[in-house]
Biopython code that builds the backbone (N, CA, C, O; Angstrom):
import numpy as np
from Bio.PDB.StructureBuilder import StructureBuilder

atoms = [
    (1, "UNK", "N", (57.192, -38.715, -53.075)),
    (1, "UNK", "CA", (56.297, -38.484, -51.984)),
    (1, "UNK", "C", (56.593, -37.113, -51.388)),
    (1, "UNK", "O", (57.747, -36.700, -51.272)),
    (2, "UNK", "N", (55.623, -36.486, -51.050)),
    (2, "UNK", "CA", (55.743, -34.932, -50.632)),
    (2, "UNK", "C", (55.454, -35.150, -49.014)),
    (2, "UNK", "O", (54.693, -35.994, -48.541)),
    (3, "UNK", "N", (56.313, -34.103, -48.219)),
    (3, "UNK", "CA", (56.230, -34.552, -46.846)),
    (3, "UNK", "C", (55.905, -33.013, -46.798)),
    (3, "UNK", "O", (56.179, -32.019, -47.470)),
    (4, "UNK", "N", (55.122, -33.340, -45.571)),
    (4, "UNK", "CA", (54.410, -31.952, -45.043)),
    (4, "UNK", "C", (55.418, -31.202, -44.377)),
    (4, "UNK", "O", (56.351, -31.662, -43.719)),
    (5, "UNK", "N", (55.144, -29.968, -44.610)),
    (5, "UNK", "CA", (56.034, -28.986, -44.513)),
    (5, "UNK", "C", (55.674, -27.767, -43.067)),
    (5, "UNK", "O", (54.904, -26.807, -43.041)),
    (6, "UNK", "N", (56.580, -28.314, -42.014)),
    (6, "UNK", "CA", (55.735, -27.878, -40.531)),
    (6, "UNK", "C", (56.664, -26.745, -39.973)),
    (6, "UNK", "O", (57.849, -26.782, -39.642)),
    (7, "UNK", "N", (55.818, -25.802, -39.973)),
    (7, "UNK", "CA", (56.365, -24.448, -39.637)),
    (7, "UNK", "C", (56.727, -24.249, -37.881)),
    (7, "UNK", "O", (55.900, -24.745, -37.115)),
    (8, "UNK", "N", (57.477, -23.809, -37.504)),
    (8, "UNK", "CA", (57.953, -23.034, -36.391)),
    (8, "UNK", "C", (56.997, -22.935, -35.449)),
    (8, "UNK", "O", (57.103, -23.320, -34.285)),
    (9, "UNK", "N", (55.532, -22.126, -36.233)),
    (9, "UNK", "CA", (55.016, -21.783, -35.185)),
    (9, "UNK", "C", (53.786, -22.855, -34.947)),
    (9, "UNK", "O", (52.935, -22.799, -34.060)),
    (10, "UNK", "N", (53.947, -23.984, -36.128)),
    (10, "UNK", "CA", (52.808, -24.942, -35.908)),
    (10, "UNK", "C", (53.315, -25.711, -34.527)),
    (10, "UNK", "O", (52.534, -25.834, -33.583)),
    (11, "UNK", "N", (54.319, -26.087, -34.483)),
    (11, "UNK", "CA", (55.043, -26.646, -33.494)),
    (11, "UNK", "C", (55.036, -26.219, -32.343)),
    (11, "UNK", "O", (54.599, -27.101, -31.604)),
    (12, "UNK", "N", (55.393, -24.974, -31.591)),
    (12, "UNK", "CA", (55.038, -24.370, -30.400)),
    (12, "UNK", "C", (53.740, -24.496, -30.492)),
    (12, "UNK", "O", (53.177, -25.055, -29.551)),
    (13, "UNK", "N", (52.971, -24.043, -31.573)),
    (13, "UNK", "CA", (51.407, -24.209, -31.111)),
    (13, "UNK", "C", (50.812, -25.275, -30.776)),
    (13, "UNK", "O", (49.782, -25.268, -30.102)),
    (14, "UNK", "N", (51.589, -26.703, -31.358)),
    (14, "UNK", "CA", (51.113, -27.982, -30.570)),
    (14, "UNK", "C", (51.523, -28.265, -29.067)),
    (14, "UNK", "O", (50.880, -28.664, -28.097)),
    (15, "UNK", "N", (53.400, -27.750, -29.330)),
    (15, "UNK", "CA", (53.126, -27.711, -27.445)),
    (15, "UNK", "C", (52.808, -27.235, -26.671)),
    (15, "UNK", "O", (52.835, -27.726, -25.543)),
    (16, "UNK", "N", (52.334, -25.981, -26.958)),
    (16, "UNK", "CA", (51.551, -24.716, -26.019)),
    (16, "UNK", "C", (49.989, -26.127, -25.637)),
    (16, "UNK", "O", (49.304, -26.282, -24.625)),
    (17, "UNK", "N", (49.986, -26.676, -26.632)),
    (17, "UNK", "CA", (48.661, -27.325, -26.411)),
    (17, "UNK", "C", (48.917, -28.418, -25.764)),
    (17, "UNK", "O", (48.103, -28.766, -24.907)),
    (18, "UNK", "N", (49.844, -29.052, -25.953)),
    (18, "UNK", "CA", (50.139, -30.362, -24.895)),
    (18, "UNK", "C", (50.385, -29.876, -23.685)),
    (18, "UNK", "O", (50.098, -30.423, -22.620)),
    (19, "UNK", "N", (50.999, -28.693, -23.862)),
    (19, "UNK", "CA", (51.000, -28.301, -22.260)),
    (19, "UNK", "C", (49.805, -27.749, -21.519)),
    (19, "UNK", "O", (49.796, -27.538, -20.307)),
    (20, "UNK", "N", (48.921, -27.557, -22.245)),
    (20, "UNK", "CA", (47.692, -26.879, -21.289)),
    (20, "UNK", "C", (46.840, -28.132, -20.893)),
    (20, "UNK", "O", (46.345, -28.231, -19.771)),
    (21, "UNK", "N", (46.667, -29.243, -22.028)),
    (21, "UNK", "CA", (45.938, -30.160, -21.516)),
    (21, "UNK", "C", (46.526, -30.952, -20.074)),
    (21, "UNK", "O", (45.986, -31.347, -19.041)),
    (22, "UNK", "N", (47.933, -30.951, -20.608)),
    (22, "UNK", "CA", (48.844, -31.602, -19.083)),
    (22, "UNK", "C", (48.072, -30.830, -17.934)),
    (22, "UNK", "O", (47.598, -31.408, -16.956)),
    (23, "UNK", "N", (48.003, -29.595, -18.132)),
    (23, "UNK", "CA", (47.995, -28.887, -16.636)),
    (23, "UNK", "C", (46.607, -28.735, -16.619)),
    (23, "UNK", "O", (46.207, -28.512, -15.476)),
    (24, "UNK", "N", (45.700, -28.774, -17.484)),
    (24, "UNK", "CA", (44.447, -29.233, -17.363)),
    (24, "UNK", "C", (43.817, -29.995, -16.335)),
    (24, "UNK", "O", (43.144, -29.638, -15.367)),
    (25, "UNK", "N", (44.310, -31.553, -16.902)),
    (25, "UNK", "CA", (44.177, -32.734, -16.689)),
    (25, "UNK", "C", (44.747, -33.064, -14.938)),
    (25, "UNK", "O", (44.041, -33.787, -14.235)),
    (26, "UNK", "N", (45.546, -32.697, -14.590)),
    (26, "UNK", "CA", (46.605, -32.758, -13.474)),
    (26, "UNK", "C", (46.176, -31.980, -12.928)),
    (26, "UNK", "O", (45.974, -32.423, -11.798)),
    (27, "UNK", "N", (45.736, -30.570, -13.022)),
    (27, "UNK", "CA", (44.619, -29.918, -11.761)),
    (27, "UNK", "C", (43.002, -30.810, -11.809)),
    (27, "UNK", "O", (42.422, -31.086, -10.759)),
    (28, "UNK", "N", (42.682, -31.017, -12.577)),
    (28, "UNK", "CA", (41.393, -31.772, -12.354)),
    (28, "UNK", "C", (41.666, -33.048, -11.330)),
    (28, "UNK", "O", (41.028, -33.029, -10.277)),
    (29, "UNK", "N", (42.616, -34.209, -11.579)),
    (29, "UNK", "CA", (42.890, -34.962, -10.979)),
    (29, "UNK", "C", (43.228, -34.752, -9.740)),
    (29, "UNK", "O", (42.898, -35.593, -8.904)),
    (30, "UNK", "N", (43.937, -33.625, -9.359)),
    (30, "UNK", "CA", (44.330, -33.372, -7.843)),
    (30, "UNK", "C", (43.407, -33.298, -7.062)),
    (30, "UNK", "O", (43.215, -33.806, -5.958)),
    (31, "UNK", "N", (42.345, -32.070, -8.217)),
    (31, "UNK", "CA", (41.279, -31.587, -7.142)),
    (31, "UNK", "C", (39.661, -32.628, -6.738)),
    (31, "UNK", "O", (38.728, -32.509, -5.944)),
    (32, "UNK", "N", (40.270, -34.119, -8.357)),
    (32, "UNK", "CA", (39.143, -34.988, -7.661)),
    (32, "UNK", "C", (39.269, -35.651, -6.387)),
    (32, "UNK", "O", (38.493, -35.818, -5.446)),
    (33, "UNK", "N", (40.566, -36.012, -6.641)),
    (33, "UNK", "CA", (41.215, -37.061, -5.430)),
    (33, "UNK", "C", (41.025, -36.434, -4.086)),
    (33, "UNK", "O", (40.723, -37.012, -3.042)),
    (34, "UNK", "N", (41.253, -35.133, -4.280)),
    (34, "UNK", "CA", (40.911, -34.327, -2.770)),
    (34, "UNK", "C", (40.017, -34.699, -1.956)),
    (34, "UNK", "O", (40.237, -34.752, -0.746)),
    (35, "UNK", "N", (38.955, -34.989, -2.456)),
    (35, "UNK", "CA", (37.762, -35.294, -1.875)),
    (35, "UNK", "C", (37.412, -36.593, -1.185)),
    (35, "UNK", "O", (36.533, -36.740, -0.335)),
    (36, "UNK", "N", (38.538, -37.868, -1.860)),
    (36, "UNK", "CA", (38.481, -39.125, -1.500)),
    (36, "UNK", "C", (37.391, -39.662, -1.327)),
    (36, "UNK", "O", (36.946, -39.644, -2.475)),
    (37, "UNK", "N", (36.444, -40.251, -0.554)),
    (37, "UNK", "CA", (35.179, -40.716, -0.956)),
    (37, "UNK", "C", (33.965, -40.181, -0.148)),
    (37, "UNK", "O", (33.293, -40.816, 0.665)),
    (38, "UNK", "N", (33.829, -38.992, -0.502)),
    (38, "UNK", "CA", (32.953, -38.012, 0.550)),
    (38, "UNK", "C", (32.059, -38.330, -0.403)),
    (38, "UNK", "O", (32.146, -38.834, -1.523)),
    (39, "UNK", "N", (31.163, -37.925, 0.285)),
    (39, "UNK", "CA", (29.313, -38.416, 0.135)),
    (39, "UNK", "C", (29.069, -37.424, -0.934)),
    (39, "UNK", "O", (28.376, -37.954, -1.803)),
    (40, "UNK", "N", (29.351, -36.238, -1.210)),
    (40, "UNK", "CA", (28.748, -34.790, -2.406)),
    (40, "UNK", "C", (28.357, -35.251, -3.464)),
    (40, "UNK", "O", (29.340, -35.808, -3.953)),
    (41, "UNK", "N", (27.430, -35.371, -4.187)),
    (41, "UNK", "CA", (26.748, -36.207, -5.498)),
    (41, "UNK", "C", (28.358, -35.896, -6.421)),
    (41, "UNK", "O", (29.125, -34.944, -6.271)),
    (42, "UNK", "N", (28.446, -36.766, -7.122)),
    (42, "UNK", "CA", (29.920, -37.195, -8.251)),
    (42, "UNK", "C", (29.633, -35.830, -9.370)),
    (42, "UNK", "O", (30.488, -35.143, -9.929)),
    (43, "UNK", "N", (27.939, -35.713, -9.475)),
    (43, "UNK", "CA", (28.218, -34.725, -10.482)),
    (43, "UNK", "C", (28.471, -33.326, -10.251)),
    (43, "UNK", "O", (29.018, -32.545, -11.030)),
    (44, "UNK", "N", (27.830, -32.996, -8.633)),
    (44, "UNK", "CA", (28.007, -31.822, -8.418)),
    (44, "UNK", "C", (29.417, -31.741, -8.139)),
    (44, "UNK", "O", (29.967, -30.719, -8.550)),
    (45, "UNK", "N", (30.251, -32.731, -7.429)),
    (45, "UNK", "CA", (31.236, -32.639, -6.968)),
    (45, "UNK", "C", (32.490, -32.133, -7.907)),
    (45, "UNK", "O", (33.360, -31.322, -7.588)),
    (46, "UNK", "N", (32.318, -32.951, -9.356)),
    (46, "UNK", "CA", (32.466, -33.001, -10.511)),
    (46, "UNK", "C", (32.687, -30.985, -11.558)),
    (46, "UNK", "O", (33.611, -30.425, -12.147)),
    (47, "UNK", "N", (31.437, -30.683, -11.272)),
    (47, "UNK", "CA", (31.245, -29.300, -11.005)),
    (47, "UNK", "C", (32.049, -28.012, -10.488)),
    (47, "UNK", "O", (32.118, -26.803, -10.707)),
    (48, "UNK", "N", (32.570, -28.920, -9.737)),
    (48, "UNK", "CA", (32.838, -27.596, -8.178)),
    (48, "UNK", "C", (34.858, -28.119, -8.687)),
    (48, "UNK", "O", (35.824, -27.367, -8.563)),
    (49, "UNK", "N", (34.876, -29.172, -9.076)),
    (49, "UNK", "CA", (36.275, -29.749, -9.731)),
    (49, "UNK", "C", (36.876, -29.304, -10.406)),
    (49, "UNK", "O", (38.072, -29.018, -10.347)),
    (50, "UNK", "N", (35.612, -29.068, -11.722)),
    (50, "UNK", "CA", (36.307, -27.782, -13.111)),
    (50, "UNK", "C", (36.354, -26.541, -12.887)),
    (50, "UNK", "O", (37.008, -25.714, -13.522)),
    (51, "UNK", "N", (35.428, -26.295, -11.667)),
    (51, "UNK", "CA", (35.407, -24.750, -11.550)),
    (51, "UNK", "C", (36.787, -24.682, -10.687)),
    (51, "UNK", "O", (37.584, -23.746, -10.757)),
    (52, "UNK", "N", (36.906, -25.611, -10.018)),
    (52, "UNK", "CA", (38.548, -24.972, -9.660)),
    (52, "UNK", "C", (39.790, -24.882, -10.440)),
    (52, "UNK", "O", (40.826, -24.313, -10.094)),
    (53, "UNK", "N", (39.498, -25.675, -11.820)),
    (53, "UNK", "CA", (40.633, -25.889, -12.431)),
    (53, "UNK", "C", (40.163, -24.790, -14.163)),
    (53, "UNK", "O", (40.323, -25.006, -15.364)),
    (54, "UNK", "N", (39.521, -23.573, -13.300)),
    (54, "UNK", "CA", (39.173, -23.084, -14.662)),
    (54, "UNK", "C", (40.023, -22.285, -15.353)),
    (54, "UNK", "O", (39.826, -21.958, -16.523)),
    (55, "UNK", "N", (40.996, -21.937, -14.674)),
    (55, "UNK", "CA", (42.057, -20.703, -15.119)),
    (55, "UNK", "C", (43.186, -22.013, -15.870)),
    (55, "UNK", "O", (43.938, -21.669, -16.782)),
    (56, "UNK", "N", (43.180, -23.376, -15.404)),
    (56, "UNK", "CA", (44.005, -23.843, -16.526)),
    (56, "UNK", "C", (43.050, -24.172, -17.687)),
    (56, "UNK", "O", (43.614, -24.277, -18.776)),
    (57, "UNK", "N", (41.601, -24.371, -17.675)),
    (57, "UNK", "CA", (40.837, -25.158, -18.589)),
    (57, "UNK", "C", (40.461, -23.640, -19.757)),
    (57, "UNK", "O", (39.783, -23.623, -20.784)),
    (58, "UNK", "N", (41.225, -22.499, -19.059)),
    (58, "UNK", "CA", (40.960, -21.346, -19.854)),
    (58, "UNK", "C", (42.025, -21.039, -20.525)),
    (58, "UNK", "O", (41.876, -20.242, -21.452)),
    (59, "UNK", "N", (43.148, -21.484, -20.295)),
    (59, "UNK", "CA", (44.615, -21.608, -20.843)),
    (59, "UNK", "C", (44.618, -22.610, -21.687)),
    (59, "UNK", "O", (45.557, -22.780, -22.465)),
    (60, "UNK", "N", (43.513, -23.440, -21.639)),
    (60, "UNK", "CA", (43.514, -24.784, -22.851)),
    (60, "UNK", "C", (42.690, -24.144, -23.590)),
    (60, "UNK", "O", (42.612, -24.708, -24.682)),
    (61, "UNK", "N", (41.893, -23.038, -23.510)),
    (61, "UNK", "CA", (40.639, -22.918, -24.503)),
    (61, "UNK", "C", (42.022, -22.350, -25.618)),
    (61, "UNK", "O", (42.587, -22.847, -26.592)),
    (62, "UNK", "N", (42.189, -20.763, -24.669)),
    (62, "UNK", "CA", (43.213, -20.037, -25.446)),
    (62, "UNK", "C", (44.124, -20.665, -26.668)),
    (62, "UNK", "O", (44.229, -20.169, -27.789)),
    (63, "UNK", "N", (44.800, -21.946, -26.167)),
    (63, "UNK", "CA", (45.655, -22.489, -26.227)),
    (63, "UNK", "C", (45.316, -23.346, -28.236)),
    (63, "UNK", "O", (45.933, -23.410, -29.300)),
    (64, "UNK", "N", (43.770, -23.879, -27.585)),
    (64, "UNK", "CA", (43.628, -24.330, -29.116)),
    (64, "UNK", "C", (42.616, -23.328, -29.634)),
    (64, "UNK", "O", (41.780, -23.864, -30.362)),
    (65, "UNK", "N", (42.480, -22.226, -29.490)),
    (65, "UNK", "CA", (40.895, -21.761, -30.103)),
    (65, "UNK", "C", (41.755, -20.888, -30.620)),
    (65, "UNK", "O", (41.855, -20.119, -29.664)),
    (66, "UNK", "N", (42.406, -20.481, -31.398)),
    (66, "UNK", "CA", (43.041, -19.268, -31.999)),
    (66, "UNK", "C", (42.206, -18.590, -32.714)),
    (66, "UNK", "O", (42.340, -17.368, -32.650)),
    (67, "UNK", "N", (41.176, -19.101, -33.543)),
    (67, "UNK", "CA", (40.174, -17.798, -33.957)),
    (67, "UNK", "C", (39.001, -17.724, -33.144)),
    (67, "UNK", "O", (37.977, -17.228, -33.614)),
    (68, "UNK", "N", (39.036, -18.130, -32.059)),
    (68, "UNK", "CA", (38.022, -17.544, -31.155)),
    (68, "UNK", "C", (36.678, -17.929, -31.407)),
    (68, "UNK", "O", (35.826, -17.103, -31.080)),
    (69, "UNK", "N", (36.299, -18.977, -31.905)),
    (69, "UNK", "CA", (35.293, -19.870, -32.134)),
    (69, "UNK", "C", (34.578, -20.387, -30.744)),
    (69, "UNK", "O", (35.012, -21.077, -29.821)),
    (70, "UNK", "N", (33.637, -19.930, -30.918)),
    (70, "UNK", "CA", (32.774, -19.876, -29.648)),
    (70, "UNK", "C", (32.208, -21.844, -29.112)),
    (70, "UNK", "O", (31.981, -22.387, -28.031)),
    (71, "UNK", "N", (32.197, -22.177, -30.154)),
    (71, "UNK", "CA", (31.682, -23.300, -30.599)),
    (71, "UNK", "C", (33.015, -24.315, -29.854)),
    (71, "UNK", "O", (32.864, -25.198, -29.010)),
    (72, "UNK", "N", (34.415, -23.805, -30.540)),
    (72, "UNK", "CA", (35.507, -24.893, -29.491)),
    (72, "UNK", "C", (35.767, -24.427, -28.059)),
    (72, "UNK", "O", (36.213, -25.200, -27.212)),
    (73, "UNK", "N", (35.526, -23.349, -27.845)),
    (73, "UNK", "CA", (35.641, -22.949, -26.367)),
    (73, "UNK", "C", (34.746, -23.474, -25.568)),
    (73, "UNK", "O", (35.139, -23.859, -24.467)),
    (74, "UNK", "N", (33.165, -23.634, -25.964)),
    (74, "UNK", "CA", (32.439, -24.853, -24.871)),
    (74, "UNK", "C", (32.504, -25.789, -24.825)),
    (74, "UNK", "O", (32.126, -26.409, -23.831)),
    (75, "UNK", "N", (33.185, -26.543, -26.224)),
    (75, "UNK", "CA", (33.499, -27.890, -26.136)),
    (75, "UNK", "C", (34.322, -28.077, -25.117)),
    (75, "UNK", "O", (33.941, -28.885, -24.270)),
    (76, "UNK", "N", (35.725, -27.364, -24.902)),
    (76, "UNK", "CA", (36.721, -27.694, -24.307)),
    (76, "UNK", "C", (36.113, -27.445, -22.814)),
    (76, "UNK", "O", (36.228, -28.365, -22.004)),
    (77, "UNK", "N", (35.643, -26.562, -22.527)),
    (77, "UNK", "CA", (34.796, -26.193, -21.105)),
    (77, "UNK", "C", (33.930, -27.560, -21.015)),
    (77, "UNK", "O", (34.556, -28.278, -20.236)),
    (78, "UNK", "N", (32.961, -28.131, -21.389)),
    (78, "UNK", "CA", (32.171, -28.997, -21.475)),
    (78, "UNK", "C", (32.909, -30.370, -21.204)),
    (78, "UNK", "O", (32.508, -31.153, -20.343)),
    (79, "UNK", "N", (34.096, -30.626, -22.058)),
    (79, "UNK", "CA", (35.453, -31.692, -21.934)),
    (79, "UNK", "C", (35.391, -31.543, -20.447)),
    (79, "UNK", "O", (34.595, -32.244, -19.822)),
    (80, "UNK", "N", (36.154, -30.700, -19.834)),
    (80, "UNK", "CA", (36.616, -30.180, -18.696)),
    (80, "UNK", "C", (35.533, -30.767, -17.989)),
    (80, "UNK", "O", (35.802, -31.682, -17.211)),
    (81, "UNK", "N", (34.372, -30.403, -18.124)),
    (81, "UNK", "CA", (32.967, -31.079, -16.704)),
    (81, "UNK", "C", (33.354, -32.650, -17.121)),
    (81, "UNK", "O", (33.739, -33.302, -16.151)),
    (82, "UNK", "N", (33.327, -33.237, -18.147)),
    (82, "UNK", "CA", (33.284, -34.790, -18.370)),
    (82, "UNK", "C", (34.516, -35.139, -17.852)),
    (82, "UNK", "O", (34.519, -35.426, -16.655)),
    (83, "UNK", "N", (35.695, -35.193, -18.528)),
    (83, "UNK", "CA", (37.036, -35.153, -17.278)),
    (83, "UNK", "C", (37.111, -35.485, -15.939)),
    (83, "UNK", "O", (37.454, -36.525, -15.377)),
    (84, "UNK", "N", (36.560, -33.942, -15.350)),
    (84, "UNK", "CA", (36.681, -34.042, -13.837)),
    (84, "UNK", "C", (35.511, -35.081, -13.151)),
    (84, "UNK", "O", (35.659, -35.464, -11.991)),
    (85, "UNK", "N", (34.495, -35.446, -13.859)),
    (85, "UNK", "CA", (33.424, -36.163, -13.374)),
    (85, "UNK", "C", (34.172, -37.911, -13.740)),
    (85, "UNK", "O", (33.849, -38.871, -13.041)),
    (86, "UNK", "N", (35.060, -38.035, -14.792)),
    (86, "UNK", "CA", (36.072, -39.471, -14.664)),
    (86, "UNK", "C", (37.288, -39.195, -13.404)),
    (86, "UNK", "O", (37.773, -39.971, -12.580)),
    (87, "UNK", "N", (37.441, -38.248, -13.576)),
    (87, "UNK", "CA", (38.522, -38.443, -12.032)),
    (87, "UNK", "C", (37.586, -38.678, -10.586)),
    (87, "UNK", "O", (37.847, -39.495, -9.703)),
    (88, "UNK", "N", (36.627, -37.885, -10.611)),
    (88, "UNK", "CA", (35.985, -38.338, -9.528)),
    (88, "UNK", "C", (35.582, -39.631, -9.391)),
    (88, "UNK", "O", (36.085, -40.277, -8.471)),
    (89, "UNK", "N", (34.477, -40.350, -10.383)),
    (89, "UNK", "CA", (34.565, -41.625, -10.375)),
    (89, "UNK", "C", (35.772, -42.615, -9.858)),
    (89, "UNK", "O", (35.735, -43.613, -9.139)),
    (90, "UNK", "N", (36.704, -42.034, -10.420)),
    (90, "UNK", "CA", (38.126, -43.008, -10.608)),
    (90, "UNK", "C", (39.104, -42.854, -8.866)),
    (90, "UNK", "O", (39.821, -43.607, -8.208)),
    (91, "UNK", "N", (38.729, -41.834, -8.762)),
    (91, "UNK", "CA", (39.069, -41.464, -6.994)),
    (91, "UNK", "C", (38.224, -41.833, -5.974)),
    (91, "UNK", "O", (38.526, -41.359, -4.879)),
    (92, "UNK", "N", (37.185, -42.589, -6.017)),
    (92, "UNK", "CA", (36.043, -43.220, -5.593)),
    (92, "UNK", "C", (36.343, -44.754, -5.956)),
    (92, "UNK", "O", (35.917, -45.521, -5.093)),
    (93, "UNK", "N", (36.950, -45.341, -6.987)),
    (93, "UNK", "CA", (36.830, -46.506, -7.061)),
    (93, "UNK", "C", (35.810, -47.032, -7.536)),
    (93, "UNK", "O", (35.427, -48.176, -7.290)),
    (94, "UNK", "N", (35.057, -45.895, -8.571)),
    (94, "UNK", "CA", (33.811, -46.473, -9.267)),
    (94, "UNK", "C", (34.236, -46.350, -10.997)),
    (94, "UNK", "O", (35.178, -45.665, -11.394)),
    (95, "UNK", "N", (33.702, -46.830, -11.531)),
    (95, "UNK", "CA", (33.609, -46.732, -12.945)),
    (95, "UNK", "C", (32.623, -45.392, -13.504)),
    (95, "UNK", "O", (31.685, -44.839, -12.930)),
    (96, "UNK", "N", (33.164, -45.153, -14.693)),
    (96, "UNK", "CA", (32.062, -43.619, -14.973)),
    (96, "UNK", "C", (30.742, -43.847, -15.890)),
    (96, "UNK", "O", (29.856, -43.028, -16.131)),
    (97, "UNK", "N", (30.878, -45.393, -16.402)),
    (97, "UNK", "CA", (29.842, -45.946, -17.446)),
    (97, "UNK", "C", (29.494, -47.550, -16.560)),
    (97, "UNK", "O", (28.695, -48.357, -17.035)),
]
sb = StructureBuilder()
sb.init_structure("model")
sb.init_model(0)
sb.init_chain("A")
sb.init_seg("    ")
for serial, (resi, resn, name, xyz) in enumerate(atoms, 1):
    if name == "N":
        sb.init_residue(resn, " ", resi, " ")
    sb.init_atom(name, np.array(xyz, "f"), 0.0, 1.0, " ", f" {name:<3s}", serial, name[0])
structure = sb.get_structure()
């Protein structure tokens, strides 16, 4: 059996990536909860959530987009709006489906 053979820099490059989603994820959550159950529609609120957490959600693009594929950088931006729109839900005490 042949075992895959994992280089140096594949490895930092996965935790460079576990670490951006951490700090991703953990500014989105702070900045849903902030709000606690204020009236601002969930999606706009949702909105105004990722845009605060864009300098980490831009450290996650970096983080996995190494050839600069335009195509994973809105995904991950796009992630980021769906995300912060489950923390809001979830800081509200509502379900997101």
């Amino acid at each position: 059996m042949r075992g895959r053979i994992v280089r140096a820099g594949d490895l930092g490059r996965k935790v460079k990536m576990e670490k951006a989603y951490e700090a991703r994820d953990t500014c989105l959550a702070r900045n849903a909860a902030a709000d606690g159950t204020g009236s601002t529609d969930p999606t706009m609120l949702a909105h105004a959530v990722a845009m605060a957490c864009a300098t980490e959600t831009e450290k996650l693009v970096e983080a996995c987009n190494v050839d600069g594929d335009a195509k994973i950088a809105i995904n991950i931006r796009q992630d980021s709006e769906f995300r912060a729109l489950g923390y809001v839900m979830k800081a509200r005490g509502q379900a997101i489906f």
